[in-house]
C-alpha positions, 0 to 999 in steps of 0.5 A: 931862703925865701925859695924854701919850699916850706916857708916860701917868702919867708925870708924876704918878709922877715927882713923886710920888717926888721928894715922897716921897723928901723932897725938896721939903721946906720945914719948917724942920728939912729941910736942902733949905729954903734950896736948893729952891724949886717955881715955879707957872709960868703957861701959855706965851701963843701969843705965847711959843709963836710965838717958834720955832713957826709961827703957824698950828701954834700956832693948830691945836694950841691949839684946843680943837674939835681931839679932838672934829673929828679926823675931818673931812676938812678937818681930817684933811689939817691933821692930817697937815700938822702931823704930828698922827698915828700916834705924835703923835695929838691928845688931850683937854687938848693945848692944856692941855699944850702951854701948861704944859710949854712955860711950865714950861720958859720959867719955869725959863729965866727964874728962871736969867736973873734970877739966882734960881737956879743950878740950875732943873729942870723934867722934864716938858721935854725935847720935843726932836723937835718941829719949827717947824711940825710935831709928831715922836716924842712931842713937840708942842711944842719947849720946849728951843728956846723955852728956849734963845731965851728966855736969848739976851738973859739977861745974861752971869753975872759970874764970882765971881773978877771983879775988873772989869767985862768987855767986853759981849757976848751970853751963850753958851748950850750945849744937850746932849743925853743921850737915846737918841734924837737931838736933831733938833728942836733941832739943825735949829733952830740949825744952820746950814749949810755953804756947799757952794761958797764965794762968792768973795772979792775979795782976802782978807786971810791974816791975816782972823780967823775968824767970831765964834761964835755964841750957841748950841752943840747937842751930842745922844750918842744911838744912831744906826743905819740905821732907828732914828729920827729919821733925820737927817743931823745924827745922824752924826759931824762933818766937817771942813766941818759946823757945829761948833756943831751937834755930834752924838755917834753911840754903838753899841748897848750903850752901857755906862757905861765907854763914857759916861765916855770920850766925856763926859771927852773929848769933851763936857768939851772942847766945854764948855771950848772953847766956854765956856757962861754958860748949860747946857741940860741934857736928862736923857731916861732911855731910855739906862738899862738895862731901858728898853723901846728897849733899845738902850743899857747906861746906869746911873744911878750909878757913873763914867759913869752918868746921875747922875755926868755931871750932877754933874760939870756942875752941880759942874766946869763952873760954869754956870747950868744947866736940866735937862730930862727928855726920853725914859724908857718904863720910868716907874718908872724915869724917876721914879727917874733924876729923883729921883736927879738932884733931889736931885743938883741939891741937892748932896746926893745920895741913896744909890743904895740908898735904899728907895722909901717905901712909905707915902707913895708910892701907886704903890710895887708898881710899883717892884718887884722891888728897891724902891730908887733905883737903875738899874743897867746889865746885866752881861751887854749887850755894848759894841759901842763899840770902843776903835778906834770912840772913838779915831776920835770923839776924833780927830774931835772933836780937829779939832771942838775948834780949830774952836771954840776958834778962832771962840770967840777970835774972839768974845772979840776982836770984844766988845774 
């Protein structure tokens, strides 16, 4: 991962930290021995690959002739097909890449299904704006969509408190979204549109239940602005006709952690208790934090509606199996710190905001300067431009949202009886 193109390093700085900070730890005397395990994940196969990706794309990106035929003619016209250029150039050890991060992924979402763990992480995912057949903004290979396939016949966690057997039915899996940018990949691939004229119906009964929900929810809070990508008209707002299970959250520049504690106490913890999720897709991208070089948003890592507080209340109020995801983050001293805070969040030993990055043991500790510690905090001097009156209007959209989905949800839960 750390040979992405544009995030080159990346990786390697990431769990470089998380090591150092120790909290990888497996001798006897560390307190994360009997909560931590690192997975060996195989390389996704094609096949695995194929279970969202078009056959074709799969069988251009894994071959490794690619770099070194890039200027072909016949191969040029293949590469613009596939959206293999400008900010998605083909590289050495694609094919590699490709196959580990989406196999880490899948290995993360496999050790959830089988009861392994409550909590799996992989920071190397998060690949969100990848599309079926074609590669976007960074991303080759969409492994929060092979992710969220792979549990949609993962079985239904049974509640601590069950006394008895519930009625069968699929397991609900959430996927939401905290990166900057919108989740288009992921959204496009669950949405289902809006018939713009209903069929006509022979004589439909008053009293007809809703249609059940489906198996998945998506829900992306990003910066959405005439320009700023990725355009798509499942970036804005929900209507009172849209999908209400492909949800977006459209925030204003400045996005303070004030602002981040409203929409998540509001409406992200609504959508979470309506819908009812046995599953958690958690992407964690880190360019929201403020000093990210898309300065678009105000994000903080700590305090009331920072990064840290938000996965802390879903790992800890909403009960769910969850994977966390990266995603986003291009100050990478700053990605490493926000998923090193996160690790040991997913620990339920949080560290200090103010823990030092060890300087001996992490070779690229000068890169952490000036301040030398963990924390990410927001700009006292970035204005907010979500006004009150702007997150009024979201909460009463999201209000209608909300009976929408708590409606077809019932309807689900009578169908499974």
């Amino acid at each position: 991962s750390s040979l992405l193109p544009s995030n080159p390093n990346r990786s390697l700085l990431v769990h470089s930290l998380v090591a150092s900070l120790g909290l990888l730890r497996t001798t006897p005397d560390s307190s994360a021995d009997a909560n931590i395990r690192v997975l060996r994940p195989p390389p996704a196969t094609p096949k695995e690959l194929a279970a969202y990706h078009d056959k074709d794309y799969i069988s251009f990106l894994l071959d490794p002739a690619l770099p070194s035929s890039a200027f072909d003619p016949q191969t040029q016209s293949k590469l613009a097909d596939f959206g293999l250029e400008d900010d998605c150039p083909p590289f050495r050890g694609l094919p590699e890449y490709v196959q580990s991060v989406a196999g880490a992924s899948l290995a993360a979402a496999r050790a959830l299904a089988q009861d392994s763990c409550d909590v799996s992480i992989c920071w190397d995912g998060g690949r969100h704006h990848a599309h079926k057949a074609r590669a976007s903004g960074f991303c080759y290979v969409n492994d929060c969509v092979l992710a969220l396939l792979s549990l949609k016949r993962a079985p239904v966690p049974s509640p601590p408190s069950a006394a008895a057997a519930a009625p069968p039915r699929k397991p609900r899996i959430m996927y939401l979204d905290l990166d900057l940018h919108f989740s288009d990949g992921v959204s496009s691939a669950f949405h289902t549109p809006t018939p713009t004229s209903p069929s006509p119906s022979p004589s439909p009964s008053p009293a007809s239940a809703p249609t059940p929900a489906p198996q998945f929810l998506t829900l992306s809070l990003h910066h959405a602005a005439p320009g700023f990508f990725p355009p798509s008209p499942l970036s804005a707002l929900p209507t009172s006709t849209s999908d209400p299970f492909t949800l977006s959250l459209p925030l204003r520049p400045g996005a303070s952690p004030a602002t981040l504690r409203r929409v998540w106490l509001g409406p992200v913890e609504r959508v979470a208790s309506a819908f009812k999720p046995d599953y958690l897709v958690l992407q964690c991208g880190a360019d929201a934090l403020a000093g990210d070089p898309c300065a678009v948003a105000n994000g903080a890592l700590g305090g009331p509606g920072g990064l840290g507080w938000c996965v802390h209340r879903a790992l800890r109020q909403w009960h769910v199996k969850t994977l966390l995801l990266g995603g986003g983050g291009y100050d990478s001293p700053n990605a490493a710190r926000a998923w090193a805070y996160l690790t040991s969040i997913a620990l339920d030993a949080p560290l200090p905001l103010d823990t030092p990055i060890p300087d001996r043991a992490h070779a690229a500790f000068p890169l952490y300067a000036p301040a030398f510690t963990l924390d990410v905090p927001a700009s006292a001097h970035r204005p907010d431009e979500n006004t009150s009156a702007y997150l009024d209007h979201v909460e009463r959209v999201f209000d209608a949202v909300v009976q929408r989905i708590e409606a077809r949800v019932a309807g689900a839960g009578a169908s499974a009886r």
